[in-house]
C-alpha positions as CSV (number, residue, x, y, z in Angstrom):
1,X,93.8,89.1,123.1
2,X,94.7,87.3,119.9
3,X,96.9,87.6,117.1
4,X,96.2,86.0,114.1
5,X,99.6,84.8,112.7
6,X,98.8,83.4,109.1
7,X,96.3,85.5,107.5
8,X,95.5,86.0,103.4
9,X,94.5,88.3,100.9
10,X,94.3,88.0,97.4
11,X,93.0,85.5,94.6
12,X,94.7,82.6,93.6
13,X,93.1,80.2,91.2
14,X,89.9,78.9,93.3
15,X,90.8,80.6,96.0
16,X,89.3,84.6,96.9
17,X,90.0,86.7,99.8
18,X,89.5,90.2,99.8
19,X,90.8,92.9,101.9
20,X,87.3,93.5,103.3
21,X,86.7,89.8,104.4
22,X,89.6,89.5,106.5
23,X,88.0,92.8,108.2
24,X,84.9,91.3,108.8
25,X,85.7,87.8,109.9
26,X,88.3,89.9,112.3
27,X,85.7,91.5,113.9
28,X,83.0,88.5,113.9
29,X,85.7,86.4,115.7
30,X,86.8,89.0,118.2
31,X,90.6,88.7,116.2
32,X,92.9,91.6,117.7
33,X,95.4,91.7,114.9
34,X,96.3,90.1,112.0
35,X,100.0,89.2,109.7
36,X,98.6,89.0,106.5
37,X,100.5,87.4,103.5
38,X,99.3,88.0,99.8
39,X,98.5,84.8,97.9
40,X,98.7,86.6,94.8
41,X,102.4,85.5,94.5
42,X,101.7,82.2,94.1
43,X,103.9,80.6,91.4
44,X,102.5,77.4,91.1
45,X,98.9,75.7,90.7
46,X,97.8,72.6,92.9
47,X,99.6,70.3,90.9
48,X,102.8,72.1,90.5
49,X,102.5,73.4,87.4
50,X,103.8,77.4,86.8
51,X,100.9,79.4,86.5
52,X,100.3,81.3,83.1
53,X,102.1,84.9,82.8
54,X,98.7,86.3,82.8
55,X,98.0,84.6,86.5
56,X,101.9,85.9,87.3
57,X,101.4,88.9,90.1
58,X,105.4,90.2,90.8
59,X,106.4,89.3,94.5
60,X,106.9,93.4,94.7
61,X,103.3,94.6,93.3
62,X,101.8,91.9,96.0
63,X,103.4,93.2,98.6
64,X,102.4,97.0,97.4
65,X,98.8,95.4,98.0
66,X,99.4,94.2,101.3
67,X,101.5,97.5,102.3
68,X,98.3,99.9,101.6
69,X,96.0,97.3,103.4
70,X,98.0,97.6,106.4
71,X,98.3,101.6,106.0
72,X,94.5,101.8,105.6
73,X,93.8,99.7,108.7
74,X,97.3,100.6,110.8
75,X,96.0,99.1,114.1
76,X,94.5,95.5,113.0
77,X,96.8,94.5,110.1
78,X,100.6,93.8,110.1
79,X,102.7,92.1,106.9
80,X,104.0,89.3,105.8
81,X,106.2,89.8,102.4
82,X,105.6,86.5,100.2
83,X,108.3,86.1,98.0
84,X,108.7,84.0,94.8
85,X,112.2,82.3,94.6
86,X,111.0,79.9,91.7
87,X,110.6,82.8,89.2
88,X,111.8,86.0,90.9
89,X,115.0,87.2,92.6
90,X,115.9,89.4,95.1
91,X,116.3,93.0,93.4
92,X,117.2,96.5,95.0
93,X,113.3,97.4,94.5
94,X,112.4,94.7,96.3
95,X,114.6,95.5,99.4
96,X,113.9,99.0,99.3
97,X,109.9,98.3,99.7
98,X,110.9,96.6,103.0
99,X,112.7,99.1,104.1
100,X,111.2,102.1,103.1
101,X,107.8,100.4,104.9
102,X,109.6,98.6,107.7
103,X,107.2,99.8,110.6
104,X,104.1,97.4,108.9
105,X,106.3,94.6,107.6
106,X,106.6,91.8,110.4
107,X,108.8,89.2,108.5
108,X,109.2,86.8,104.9
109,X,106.1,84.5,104.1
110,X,107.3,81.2,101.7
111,X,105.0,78.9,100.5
112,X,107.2,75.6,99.7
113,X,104.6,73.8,97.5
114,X,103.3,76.4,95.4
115,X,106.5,77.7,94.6
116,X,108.2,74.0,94.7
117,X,111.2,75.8,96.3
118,X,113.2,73.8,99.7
119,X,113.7,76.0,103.0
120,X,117.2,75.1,102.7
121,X,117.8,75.1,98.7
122,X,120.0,77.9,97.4
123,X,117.1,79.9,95.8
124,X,116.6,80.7,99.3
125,X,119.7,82.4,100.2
126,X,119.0,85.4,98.9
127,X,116.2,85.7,100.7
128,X,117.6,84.6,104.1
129,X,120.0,87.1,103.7
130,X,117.1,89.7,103.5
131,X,115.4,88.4,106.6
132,X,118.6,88.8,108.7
133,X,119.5,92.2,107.5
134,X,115.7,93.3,108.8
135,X,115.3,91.0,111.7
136,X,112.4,89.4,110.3
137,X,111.2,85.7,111.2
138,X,110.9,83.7,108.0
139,X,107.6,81.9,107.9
140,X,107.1,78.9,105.8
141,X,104.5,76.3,105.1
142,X,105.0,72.6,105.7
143,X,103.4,69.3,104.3
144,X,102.6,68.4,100.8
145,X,105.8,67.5,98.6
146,X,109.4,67.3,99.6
147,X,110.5,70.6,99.5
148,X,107.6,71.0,102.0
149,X,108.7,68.4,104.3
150,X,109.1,70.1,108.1
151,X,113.0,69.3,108.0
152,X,114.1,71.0,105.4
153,X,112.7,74.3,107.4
154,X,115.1,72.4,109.8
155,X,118.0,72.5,107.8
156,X,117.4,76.2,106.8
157,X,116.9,76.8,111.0
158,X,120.0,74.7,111.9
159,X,122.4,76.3,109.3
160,X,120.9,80.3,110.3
161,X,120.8,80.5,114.2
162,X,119.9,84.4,113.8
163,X,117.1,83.7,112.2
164,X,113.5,82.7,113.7
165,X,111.8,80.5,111.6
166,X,108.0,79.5,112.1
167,X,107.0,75.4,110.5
168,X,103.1,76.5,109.2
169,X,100.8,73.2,110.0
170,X,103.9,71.6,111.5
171,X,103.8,69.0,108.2
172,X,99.9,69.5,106.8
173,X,98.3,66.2,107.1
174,X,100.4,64.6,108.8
175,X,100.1,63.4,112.6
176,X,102.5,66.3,113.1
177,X,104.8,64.3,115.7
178,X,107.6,64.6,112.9
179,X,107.5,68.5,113.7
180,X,106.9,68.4,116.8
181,X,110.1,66.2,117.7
182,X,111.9,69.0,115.7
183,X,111.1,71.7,117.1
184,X,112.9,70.7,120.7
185,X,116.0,70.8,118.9
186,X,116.7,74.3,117.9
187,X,115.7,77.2,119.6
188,X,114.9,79.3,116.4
189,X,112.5,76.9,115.6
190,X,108.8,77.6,116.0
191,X,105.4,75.7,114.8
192,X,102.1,77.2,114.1
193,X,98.8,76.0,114.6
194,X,97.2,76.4,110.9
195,X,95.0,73.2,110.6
196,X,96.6,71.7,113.1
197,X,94.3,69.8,115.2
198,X,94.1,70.8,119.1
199,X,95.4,67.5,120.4
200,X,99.0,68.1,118.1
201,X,99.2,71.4,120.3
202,X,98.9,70.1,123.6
203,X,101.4,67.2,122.3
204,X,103.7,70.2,121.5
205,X,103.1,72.2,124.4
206,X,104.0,69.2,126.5
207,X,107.0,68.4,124.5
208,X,108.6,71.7,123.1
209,X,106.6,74.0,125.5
210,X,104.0,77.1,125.1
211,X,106.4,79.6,124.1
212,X,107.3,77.5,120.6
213,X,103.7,77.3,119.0
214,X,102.0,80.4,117.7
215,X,98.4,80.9,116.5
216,X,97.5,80.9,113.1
217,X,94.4,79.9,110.8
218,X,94.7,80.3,107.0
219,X,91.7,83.2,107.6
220,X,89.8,83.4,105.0
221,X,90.6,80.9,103.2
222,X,87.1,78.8,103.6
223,X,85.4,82.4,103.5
224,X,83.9,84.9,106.3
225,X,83.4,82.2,109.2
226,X,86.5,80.3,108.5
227,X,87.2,80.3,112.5
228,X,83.8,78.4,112.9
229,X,83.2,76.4,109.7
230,X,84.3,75.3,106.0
231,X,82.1,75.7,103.4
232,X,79.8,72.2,104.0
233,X,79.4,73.6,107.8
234,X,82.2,71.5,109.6
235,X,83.4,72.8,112.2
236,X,86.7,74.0,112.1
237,X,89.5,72.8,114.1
238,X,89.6,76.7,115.6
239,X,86.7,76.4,117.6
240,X,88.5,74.0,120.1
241,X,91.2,76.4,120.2
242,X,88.9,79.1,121.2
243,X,86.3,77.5,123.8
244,X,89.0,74.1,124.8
245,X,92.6,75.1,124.8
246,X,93.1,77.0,128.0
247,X,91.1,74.5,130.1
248,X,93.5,72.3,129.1
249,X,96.7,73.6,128.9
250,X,96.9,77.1,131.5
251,X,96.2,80.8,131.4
252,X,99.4,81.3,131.0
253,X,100.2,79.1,128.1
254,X,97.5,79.8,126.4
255,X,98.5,83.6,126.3
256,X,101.5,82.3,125.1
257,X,100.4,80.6,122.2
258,X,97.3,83.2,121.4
259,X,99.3,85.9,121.5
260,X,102.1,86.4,123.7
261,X,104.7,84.7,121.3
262,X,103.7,86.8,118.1
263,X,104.5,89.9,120.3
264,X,107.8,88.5,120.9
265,X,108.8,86.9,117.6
266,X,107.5,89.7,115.0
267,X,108.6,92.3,117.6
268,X,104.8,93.5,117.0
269,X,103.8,97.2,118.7
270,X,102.1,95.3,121.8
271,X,104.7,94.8,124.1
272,X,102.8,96.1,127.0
273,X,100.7,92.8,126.9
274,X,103.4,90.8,127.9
């Protein structure tokens, strides 16, 4: 089995990923199940710069379009809600979306650098407050800028022991050894394999263990065969994880890391796979 933990939809400047891509790159690649986050909250552009108010998409009418692809495809796709704490705020609407579609929503999706927003600044709060009244891990990008940097995820992990927070790319292109070392030090603290080149997971399996690293791939963000090529015809870093992994690190860890520790974190409806 595997569980896709970092999967888009939406549109965000050059970026396009439909509902019905993530379907069929899903089934091309074999992918079980999928936590899908909507890029249409974005805040900022590649540069840091707020996006017009005609590129704005609220954090609540994103998550709408997340919540009706999960309902229209109940058994592959779970959500991620993606917040916007550079603009937005926590409102009553907001929290009653959650909870009034709690069974599909799997935890909080931040993206540091495109809404220029620390882990562990106090436009966060509000938010962390939301994941701990629902439970949810809070999953949050790494690398880029300094609000991005893997310890200030961290700070947010060190000062919120009941919540489970998940470093995406462990520090994006970096060596990721600066996550890594971190994420022995707290047990809340988890790492995701989004561009994260197969070498920095055996490093991590070896020095934070299997159950600390989940899978996860930025689907589609290169298009349909994003698990086998970017748009030149690379290969991706995803076919090692497919075809190398498990020689080298165990059956066992490997279930851990493909799927095992989604069940567990996101308390997803598989727990007769453990």
């Amino acid at each position: 089995m595997i569980i896709d933990t970092h999967v888009h939809i939406g549109n965000m400047l050059t970026f396009h990923m439909p509902e019905e891509m993530v379907i069929k790159s899903m089934k091309k690649y074999k992918i079980d199940f999928s936590l899908v986050s909507n890029i249409d909250s974005t805040e900022l552009d590649f540069d840091q710069n707020k996006l017009p108010k005609e590129l704005q998409i609220s954090q609540i009418d994103s998550l709408k379009r997340s919540i009706k692809f999960a309902r229209n495809n109940p058994d592959k796709i779970g959500v991620l809600a993606w917040v916007k704490p550079y603009g937005e705020v926590v409102t009553e609407e907001f929290v009653k979306l959650i909870e009034d579609n709690r069974d599909i929503i799997y935890g909080l999706k931040m993206h540091q650098f495109h809404s220029k927003t620390a882990m562990d600044s106090k436009k966060m709060k509000p938010y962390l407050e939301v994941a701990e009244k629902f439970q949810f891990p809070v999953v949050a990008h790494t690398g880029g800028c300094e609000e991005a940097e893997p310890v200030r995820v961290w700070n947010a992990a060190r000062e919120h022991p009941d919540i489970d927070f998940v470093m995406v790319h462990m520090g994006l292109g970096t060596d990721n050894k600066e996550a890594i070392g971190l994420l022995k030090t707290l047990p809340n603290l988890y790492g995701d394999t989004t561009w994260v080149p197969m070498e920095s997971t055996v490093l991590a399996v070896k020095e934070a263990g299997s159950k600390k690293i989940l899978f996860g791939s930025d689907n589609p963000i290169d298009g349909l065969d994003t698990y086998h090529n970017n748009p030149k015809g690379d290969v991706c870093v995803y076919q090692s994880y497919f075809n190398r992994l498990e020689e080298l690190i165990g059956s066992e860890n490997y279930k851990n890391i493909m799927y095992r520790n989604a069940v567990t974190l996101f308390k997803l409806p598989f727990a007769n796979l453990l």
